[in-house]
C-alpha positions as CSV (number, residue, x, y, z in Angstrom):
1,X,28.9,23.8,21.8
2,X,31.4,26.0,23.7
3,X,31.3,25.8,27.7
4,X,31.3,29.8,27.9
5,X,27.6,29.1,25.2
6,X,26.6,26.7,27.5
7,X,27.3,28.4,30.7
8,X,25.4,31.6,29.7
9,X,21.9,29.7,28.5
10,X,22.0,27.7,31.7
11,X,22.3,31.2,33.9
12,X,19.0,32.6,31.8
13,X,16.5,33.9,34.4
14,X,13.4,31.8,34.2
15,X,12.0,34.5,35.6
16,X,13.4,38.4,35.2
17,X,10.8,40.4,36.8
18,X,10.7,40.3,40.7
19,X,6.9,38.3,41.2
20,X,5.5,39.3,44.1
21,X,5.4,37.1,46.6
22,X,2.2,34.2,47.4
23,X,0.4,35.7,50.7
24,X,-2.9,35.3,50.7
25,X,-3.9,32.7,53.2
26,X,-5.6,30.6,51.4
27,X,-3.0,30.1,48.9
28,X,0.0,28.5,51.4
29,X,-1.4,25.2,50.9
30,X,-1.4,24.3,47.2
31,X,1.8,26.8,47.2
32,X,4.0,24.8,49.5
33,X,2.6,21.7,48.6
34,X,3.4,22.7,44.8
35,X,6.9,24.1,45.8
36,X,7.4,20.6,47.9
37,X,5.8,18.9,43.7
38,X,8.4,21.0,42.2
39,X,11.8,19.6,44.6
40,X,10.6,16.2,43.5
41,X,10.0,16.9,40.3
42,X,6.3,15.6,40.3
43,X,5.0,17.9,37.3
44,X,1.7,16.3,37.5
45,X,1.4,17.2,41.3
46,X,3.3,20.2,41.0
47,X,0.9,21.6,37.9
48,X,-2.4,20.6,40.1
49,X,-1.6,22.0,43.3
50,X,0.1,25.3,41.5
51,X,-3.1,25.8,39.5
52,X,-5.2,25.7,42.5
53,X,-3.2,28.6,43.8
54,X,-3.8,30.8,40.4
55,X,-7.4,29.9,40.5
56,X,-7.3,32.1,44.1
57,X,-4.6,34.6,43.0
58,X,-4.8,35.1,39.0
59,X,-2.6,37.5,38.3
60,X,0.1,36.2,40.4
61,X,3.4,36.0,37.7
62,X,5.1,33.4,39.6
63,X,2.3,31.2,39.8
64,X,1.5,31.2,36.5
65,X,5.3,30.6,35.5
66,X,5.6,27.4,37.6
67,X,2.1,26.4,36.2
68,X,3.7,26.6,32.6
69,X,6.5,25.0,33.7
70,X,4.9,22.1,35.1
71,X,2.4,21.3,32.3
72,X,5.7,21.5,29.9
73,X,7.7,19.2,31.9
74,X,4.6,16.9,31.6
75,X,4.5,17.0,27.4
76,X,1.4,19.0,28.0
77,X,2.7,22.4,25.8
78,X,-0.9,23.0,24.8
79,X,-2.2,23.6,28.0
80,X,0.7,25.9,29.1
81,X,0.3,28.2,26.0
82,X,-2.7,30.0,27.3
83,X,-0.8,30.8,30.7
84,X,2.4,31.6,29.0
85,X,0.3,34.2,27.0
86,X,-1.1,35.5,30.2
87,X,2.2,36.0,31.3
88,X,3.0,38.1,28.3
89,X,0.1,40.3,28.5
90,X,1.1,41.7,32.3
91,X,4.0,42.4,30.9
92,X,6.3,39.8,32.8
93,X,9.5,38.3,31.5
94,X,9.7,34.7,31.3
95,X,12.1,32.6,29.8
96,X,10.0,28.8,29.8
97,X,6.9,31.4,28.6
98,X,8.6,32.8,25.6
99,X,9.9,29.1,24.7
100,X,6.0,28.1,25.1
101,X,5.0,31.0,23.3
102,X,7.7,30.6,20.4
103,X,7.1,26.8,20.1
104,X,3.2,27.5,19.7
105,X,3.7,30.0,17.1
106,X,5.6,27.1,15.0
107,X,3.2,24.8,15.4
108,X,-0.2,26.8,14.7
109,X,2.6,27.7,11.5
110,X,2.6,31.4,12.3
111,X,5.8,32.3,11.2
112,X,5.5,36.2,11.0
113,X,4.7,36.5,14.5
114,X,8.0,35.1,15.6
115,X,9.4,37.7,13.7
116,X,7.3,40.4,15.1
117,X,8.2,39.0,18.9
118,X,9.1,41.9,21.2
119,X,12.6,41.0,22.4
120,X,12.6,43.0,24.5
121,X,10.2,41.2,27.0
122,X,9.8,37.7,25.1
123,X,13.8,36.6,24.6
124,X,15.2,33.4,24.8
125,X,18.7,34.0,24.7
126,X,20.1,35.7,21.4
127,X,21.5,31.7,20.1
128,X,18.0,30.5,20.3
129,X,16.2,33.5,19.1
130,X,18.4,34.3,15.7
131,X,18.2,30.8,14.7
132,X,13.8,30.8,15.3
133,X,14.0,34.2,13.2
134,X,15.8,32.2,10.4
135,X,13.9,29.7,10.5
136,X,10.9,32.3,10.4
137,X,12.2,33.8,7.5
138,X,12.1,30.3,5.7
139,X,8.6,29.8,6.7
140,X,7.7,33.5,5.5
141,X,8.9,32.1,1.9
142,X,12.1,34.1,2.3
143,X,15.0,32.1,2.0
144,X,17.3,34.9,1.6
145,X,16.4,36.4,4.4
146,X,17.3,33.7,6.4
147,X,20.7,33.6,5.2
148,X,21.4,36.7,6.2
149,X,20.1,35.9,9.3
150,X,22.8,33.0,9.6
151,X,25.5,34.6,8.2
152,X,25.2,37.6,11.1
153,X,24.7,35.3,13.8
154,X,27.9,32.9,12.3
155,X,30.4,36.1,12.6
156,X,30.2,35.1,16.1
157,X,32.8,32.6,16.4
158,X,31.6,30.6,19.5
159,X,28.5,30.6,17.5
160,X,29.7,29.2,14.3
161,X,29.3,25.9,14.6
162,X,25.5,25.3,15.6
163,X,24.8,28.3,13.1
164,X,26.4,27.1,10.1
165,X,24.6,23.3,11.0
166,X,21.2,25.1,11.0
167,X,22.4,26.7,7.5
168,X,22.7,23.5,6.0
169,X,19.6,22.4,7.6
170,X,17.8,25.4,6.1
171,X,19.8,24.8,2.9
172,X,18.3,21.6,2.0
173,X,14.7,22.5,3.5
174,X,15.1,25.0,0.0
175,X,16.2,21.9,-2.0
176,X,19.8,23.2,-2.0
177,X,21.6,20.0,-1.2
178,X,24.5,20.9,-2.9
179,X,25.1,23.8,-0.6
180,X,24.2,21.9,2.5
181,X,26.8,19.5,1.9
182,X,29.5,22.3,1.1
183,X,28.8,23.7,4.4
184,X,28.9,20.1,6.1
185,X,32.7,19.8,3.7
186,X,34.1,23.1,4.4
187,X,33.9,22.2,8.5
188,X,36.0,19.2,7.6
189,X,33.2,17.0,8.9
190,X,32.9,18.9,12.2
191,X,29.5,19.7,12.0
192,X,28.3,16.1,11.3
193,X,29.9,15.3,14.7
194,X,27.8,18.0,16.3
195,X,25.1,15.0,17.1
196,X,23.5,11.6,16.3
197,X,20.9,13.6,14.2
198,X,24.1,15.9,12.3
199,X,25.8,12.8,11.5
200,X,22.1,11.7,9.6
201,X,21.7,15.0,8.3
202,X,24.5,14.7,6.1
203,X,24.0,10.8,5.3
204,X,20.7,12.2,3.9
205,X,21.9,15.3,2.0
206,X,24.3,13.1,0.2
207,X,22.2,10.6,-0.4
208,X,19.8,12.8,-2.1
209,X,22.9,14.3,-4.4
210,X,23.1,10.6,-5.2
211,X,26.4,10.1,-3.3
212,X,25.2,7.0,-1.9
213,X,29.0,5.4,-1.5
214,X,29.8,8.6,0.6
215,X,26.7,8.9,2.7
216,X,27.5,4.8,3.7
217,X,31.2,5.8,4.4
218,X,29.8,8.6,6.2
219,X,27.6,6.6,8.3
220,X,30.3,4.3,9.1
221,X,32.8,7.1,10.2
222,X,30.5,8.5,12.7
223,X,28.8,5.6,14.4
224,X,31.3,2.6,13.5
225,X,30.7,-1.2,12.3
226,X,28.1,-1.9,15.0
227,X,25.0,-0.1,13.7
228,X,21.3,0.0,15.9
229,X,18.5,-1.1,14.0
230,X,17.4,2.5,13.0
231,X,20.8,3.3,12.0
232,X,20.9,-0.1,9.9
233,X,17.7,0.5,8.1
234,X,19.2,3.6,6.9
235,X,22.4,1.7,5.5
236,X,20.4,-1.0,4.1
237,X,18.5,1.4,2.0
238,X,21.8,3.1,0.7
239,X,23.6,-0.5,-0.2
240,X,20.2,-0.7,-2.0
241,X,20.5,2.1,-4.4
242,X,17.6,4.2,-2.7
243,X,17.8,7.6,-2.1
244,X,17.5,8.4,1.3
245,X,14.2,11.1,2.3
246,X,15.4,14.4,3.8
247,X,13.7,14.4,7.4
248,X,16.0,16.0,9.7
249,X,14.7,19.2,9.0
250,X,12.5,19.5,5.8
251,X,10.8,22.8,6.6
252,X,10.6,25.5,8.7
253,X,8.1,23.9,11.4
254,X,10.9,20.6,11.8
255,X,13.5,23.7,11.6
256,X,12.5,24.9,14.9
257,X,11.7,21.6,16.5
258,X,15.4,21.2,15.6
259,X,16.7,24.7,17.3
260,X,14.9,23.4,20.5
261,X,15.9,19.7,20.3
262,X,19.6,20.5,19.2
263,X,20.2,23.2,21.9
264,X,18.5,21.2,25.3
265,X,20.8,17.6,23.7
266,X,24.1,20.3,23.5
267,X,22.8,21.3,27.1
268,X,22.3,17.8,28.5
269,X,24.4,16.5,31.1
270,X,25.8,20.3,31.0
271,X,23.0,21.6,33.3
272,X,20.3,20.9,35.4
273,X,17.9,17.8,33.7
274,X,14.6,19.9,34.4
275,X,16.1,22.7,32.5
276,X,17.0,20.3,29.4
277,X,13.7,18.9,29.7
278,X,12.3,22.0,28.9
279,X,14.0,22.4,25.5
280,X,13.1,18.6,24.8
281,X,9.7,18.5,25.8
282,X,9.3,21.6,23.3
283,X,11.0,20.2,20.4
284,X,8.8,17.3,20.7
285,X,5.3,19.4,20.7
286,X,6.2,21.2,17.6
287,X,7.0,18.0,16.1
288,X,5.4,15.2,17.4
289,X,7.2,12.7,15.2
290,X,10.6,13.6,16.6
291,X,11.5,10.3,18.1
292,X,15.1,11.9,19.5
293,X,13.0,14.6,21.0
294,X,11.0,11.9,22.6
295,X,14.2,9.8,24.0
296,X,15.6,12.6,25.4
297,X,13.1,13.5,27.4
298,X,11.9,10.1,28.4
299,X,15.6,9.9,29.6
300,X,15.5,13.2,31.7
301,X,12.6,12.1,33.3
302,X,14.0,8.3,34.5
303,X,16.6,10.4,35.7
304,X,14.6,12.7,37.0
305,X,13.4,9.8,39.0
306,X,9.7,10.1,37.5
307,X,9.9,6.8,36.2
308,X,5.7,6.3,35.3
309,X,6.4,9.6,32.9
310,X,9.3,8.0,31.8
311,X,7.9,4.8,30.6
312,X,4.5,6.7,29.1
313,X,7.3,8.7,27.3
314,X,8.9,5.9,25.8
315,X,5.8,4.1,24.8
316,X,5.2,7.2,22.4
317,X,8.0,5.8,19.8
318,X,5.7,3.8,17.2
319,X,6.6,-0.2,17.2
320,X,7.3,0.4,13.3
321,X,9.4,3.3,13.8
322,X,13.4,2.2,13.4
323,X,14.2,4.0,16.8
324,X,11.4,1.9,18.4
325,X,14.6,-0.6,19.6
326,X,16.2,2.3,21.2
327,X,12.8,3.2,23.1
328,X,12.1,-0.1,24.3
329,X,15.2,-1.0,26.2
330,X,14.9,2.4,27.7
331,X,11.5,2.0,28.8
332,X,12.9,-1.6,30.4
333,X,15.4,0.4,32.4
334,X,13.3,2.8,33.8
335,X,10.6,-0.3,34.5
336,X,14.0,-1.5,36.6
337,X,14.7,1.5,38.3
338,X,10.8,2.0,39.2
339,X,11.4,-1.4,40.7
340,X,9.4,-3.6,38.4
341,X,11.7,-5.7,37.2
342,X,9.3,-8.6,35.9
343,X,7.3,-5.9,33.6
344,X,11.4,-4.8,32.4
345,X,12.2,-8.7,31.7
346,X,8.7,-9.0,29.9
347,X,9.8,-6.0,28.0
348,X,13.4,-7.5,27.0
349,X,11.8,-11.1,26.4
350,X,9.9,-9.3,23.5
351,X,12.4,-7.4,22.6
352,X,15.1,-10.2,22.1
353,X,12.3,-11.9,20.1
354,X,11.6,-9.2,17.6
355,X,15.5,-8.0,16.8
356,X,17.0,-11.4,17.6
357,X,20.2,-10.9,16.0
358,X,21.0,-7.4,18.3
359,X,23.1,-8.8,21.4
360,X,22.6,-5.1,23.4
361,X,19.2,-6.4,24.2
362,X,20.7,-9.8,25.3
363,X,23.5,-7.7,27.1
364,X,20.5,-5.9,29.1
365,X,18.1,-9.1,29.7
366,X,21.6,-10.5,31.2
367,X,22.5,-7.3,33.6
368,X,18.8,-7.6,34.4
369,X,18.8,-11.4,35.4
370,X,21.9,-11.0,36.9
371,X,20.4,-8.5,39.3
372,X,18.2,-10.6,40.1
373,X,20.2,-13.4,40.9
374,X,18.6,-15.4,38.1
375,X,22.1,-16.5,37.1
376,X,21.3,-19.3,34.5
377,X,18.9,-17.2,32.7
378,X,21.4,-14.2,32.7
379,X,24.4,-16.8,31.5
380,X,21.8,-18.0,28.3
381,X,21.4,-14.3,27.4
382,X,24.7,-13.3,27.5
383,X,25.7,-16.7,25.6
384,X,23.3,-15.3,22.6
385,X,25.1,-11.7,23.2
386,X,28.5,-13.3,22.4
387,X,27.1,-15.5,19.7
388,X,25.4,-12.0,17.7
389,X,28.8,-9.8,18.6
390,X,31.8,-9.7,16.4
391,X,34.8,-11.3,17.2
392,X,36.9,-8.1,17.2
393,X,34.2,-6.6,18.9
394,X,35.9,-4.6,21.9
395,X,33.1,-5.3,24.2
396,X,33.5,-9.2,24.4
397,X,35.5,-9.1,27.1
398,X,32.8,-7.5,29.6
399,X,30.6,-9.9,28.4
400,X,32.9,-13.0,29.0
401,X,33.5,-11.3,32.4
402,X,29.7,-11.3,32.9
403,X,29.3,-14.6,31.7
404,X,31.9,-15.9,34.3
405,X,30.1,-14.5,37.2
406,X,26.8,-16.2,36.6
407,X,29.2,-18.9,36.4
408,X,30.7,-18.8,39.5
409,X,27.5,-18.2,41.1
410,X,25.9,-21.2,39.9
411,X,29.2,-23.0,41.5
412,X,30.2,-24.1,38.0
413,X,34.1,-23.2,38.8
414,X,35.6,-24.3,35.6
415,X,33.4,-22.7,33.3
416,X,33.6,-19.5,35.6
417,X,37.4,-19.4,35.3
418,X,37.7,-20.1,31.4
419,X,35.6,-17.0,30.9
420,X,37.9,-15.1,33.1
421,X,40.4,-16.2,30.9
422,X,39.0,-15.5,28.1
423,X,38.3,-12.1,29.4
424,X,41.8,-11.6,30.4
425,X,43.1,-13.0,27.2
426,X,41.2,-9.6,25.1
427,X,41.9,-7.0,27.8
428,X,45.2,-8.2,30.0
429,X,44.8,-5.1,32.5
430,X,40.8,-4.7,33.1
431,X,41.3,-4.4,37.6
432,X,37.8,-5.8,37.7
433,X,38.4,-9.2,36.1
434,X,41.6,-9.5,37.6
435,X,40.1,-8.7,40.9
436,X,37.2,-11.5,40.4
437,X,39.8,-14.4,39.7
438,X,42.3,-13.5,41.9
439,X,39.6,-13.1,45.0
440,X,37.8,-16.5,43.4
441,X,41.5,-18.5,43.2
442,X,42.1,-17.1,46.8
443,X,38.6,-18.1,48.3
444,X,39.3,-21.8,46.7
445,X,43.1,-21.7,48.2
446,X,44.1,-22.1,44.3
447,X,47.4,-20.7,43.0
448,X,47.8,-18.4,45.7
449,X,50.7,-16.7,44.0
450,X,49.1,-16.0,40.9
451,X,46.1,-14.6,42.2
452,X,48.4,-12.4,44.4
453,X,49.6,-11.0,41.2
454,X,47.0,-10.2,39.7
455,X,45.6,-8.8,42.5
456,X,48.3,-6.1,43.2
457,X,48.0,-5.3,39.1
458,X,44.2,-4.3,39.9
459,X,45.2,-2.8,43.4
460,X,47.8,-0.8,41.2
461,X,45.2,0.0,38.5
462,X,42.5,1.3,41.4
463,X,44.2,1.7,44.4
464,X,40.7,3.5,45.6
465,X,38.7,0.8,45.3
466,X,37.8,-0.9,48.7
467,X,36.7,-4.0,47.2
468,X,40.2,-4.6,45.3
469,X,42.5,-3.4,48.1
470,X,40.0,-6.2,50.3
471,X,41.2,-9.2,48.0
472,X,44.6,-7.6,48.4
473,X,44.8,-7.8,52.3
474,X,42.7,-11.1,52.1
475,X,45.3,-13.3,49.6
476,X,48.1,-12.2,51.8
477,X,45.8,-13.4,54.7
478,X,45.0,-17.0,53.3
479,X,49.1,-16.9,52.7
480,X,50.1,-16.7,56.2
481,X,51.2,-13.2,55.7
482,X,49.2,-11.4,58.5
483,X,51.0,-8.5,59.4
484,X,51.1,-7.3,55.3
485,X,47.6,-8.0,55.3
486,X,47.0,-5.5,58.3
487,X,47.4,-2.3,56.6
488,X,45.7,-3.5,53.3
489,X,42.7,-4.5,55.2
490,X,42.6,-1.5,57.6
491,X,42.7,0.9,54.3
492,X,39.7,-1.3,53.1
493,X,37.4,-0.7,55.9
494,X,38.6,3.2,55.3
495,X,37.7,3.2,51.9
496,X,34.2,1.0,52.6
497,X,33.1,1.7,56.1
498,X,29.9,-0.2,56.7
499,X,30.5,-3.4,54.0
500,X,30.1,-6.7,56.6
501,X,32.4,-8.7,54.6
502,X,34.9,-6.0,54.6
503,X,34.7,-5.7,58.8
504,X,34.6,-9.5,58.9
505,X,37.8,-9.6,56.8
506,X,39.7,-6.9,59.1
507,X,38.5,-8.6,62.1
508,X,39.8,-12.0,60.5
509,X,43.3,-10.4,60.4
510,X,43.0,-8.7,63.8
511,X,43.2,-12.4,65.4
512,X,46.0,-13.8,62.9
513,X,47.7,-11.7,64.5
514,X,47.2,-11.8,68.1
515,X,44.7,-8.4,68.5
516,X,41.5,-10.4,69.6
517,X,39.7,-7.5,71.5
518,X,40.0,-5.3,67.8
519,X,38.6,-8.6,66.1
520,X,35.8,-9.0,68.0
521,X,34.8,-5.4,67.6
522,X,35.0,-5.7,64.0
523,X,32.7,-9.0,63.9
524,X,30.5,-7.2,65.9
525,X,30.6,-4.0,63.4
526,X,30.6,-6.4,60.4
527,X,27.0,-8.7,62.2
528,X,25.6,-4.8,62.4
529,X,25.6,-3.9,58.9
530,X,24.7,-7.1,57.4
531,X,20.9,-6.9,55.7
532,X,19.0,-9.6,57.4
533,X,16.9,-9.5,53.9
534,X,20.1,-10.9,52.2
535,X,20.0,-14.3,52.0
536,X,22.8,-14.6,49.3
537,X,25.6,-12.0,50.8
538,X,29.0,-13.5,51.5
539,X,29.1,-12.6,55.1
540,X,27.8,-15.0,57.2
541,X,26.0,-14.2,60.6
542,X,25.8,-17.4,62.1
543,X,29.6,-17.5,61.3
544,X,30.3,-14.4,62.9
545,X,28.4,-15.1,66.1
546,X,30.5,-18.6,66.4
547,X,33.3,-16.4,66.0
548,X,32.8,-14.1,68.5
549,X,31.8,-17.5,71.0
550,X,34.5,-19.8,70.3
551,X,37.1,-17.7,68.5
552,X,38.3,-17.8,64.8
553,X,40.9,-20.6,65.6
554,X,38.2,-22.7,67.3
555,X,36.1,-21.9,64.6
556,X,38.6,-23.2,61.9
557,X,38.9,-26.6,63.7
558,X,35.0,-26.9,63.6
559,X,35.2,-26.6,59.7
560,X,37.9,-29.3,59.5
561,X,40.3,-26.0,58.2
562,X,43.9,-26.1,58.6
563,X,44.8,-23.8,61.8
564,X,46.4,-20.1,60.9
565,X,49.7,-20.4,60.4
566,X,51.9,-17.2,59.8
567,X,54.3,-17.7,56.5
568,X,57.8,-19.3,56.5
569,X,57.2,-20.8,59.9
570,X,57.0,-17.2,61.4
């Protein structure tokens, strides 16, 4: 959808009328504490402590508003329509209202009165409400009349697009497939690229002209070789000779699920994610078998950081529903981010044990376990990733990257290195492979050289990233070259401030080369940021306090090291 589109629905008042503003004393406590709900985005609290207020102040438009709101946010549409209708009646303007409002009208099927909406106080924006009046039209019986509807609004060129996809939609609701798929073949494919759910759209429309060959190379244009289960299903049934079922939009109730659903995914990542959720959240009440609906807004809400709502969300999806893969390894992630990483392993166990053959679940067990420094079980699921992935697949090479870090950790050097390699061998230039090597053939004292080279070819590549330009001043360092390794290290402790193995490095090269005071201060900088909770970090605190005692050179002797010598005798 065009930025200028996007820009104006985001700047929609939610609320155009002045409300007046919460005084009564014995509404400032559920206010703030609903205003403090609403910063965090707890909708449960938020709807609770708001509703309290309106129970003291009932008339009050702005309470009501953040009570509708709220219960949306929270999937709960049907207890906000009886608010949002309040709203209406005293005559205030509210944009989340008038979505409530509209959405309940589809789903109690009362298709004339969206038509007979007063614009005037209950708009939308003028996208969302020409494309509910079409669909209204279509529920009303009159398909011409929502034509005409679509053709007015398409004359509008930054329009066009998400028009002329609900055209076809409305189209093949009437059984006209062949005039769905001219629309999708007249935008040279562009409207199937519009979304995931476009993309299906046509797949189906040709599949029910019994254009099976088409709808497969279809499918395969817009998602590629590697399908997802739900996409696969769909393949496997055209290979089959079955003719797919139209369910994007198969009447005029799915039609409006699909205005709200198609305009808060075209929003998403455009605007704020409560705002988005709104449009979700309603495109999921009028149709509550819209699985997409349901991802997005399980997705807003993990990012939202409600991560309980987020996981409920996901556990909505149906285990026989194809999209139930998809659901599930979103619901581990936000089990990860809500800190529960056990109940987000148990999750991918299952997972891995009902699509075996899908390596993104082994790929997410494996980032998992490798969080959690469970580095042999996070090798064993990326080994079964590699095994189920293609070997032209362009991803191989994060995953042989992955592998070789569980490797590494597990001190199991030459397997560590060969997946490096192997890494390297697919994708030559990738800065953080050749950043892992180089560091790991410096920190062994192994070809030196060639782990300066590629080294600088990832300092080249990210010349911002503190960790790269580290191994940079720290090869040179463990060369002898001291003063080179000054400014590299110095521009590393710029670019990453408070890391203690950072600080240790710098301070390392402070002594090389004869500034002791500077080294101790960065030992002592580098012993301050270190988490005492980390027992696996590379910097080492007894280390640094022998350091600071005895001296680095001292140090070195202790460990049986060879003594700092500056290159070519210097």
């Amino acid at each position: 959808m065009p930025v200028s589109i996007l820009r104006s629905l985001t700047c929609a008042a939610m609320m155009a009328a002045a409300a007046p503003a919460v005084q009564a004393e014995g509404l400032a406590g559920s206010y703030l504490a609903g205003r403090a709900a609403t910063y965090d985005s707890d909708f449960a609290a938020a709807a609770l402590y708001y509703t309290q207020a309106l129970a003291r102040d009932p008339q009050n438009p702005l309470l009501m508003e953040n009570v509708v709101f709220a219960q949306l946010a929270m999937g709960k549409a049907e207890l906000a329509v009886p608010v949002a209708e309040r709203l209406r009646q005293i005559g205030a303007r509210s944009q989340v209202a008038s979505i409530v409002i509209a959405g309940g009208h589809a789903s109690g099927g009362n298709f004339q009165a969206l038509l007979e909406r007063d614009l005037e106080r209950e708009a939308i924006h003028p996208l969302v409400d020409g494309l509910l009046e079409g669909w209204a039209h279509i529920g009303t019986g009159s398909v011409s009349s929502a034509l005409k509807t679509f053709d007015r609004m398409a004359k509008d060129s930054s329009l066009k697009p998400f028009v002329l996809y609900h055209r076809a939609l409305a189209l093949a609701s009437a059984g006209d497939y062949g005039g769905a798929e001219a629309l999708f073949a007249a935008e040279d494919g562009r409207l199937a690229s519009l979304s995931r759910r476009a993309a299906v759209a046509r797949v189906q429309i040709l599949s029910q002209l019994g254009r099976n060959a088409e709808a497969r190379e279809t499918l395969q244009a817009a998602f590629g070789s590697r399908l997802d289960p739900g996409l696969e299903a769909l393949d496997a049934q055209l290979q089959d000779g079955k003719t797919l079922a139209y369910t994007i939009a198969p009447g005029p109730r799915e039609g409006i699920a699909e205005v709200f659903f198609t305009l808060g995914a075209a929003l998403n990542g455009d605007t704020a994610n409560d705002y988005v959720l709104m449009y979700a959240r309603m495109a999921a009440s009028v149709r509550p078998d819209h699985v997409d609906a349901i991802l997005l807004s399980a997705s807003l809400l993990d990012q939202l950081g409600r991560y309980e709502l987020s996981v409920a969300t996901y556990k909505q999806v149906p285990r026989s529903h194809p999209d139930y893969h998809a659901a599930e390894l979103g619901r581990a992630e936000a089990l990860r981010r809500a800190a529960k990483p056990d109940a987000a392993i148990e999750v991918l166990e299952q997972l891995a044990r009902q699509f075996p053959d899908q390596p993104g679940v082994y790929v997410s067990l494996g980032d998992l376990l490798r969080q959690q420094e469970d580095y042999a079980g996070a090798a064993r699921a990326y080994d079964k990733a590699l095994a189920n992935t293609p070997e032209d697949d362009g991803s191989r090479w994060f995953l042989l990257y992955a592998r070789g870090i569980c490797h590494e950790r597990l001190n199991q050097w030459e397997q560590a290195e060969a997946d490096f390699r192997a890494s390297l061998a697919l994708e030559p230039d990738r800065p953080q492979v050749l950043n892992y090597l180089g560091y790991s053939l410096v920190e062994k004292r192994s070809k030196l050289d060639e782990a300066l080279n590629m080294i600088e070819r990832a300092v080249a590549a990210r010349p911002d990233s503190g960790y790269i330009v580290d191994s940079l001043g720290w090869v040179l360092y463990r060369l002898g070259r001291f003063d080179e390794a000054v400014a590299h290290m110095e521009r590393a402790v710029e670019l990453m401030p408070v890391d203690p193995v950072v600080n240790d490095h710098l301070g390392d090269v402070y002594w090389a080369v004869g500034r002791a005071r500077e080294a101790e201060f960065q030992w002592k900088r580098a012993l301050s940021f270190i988490d005492p909770e980390d027992t696996d970090g590379e910097a080492d605190p007894e280390r640094i306090r022998r350091k600071l005692d005895i001296g680095l050179d001292a140090v070195l002797a202790e460990e049986g090291a060879e003594p700092l010598k500056v290159a070519n005798g210097g």
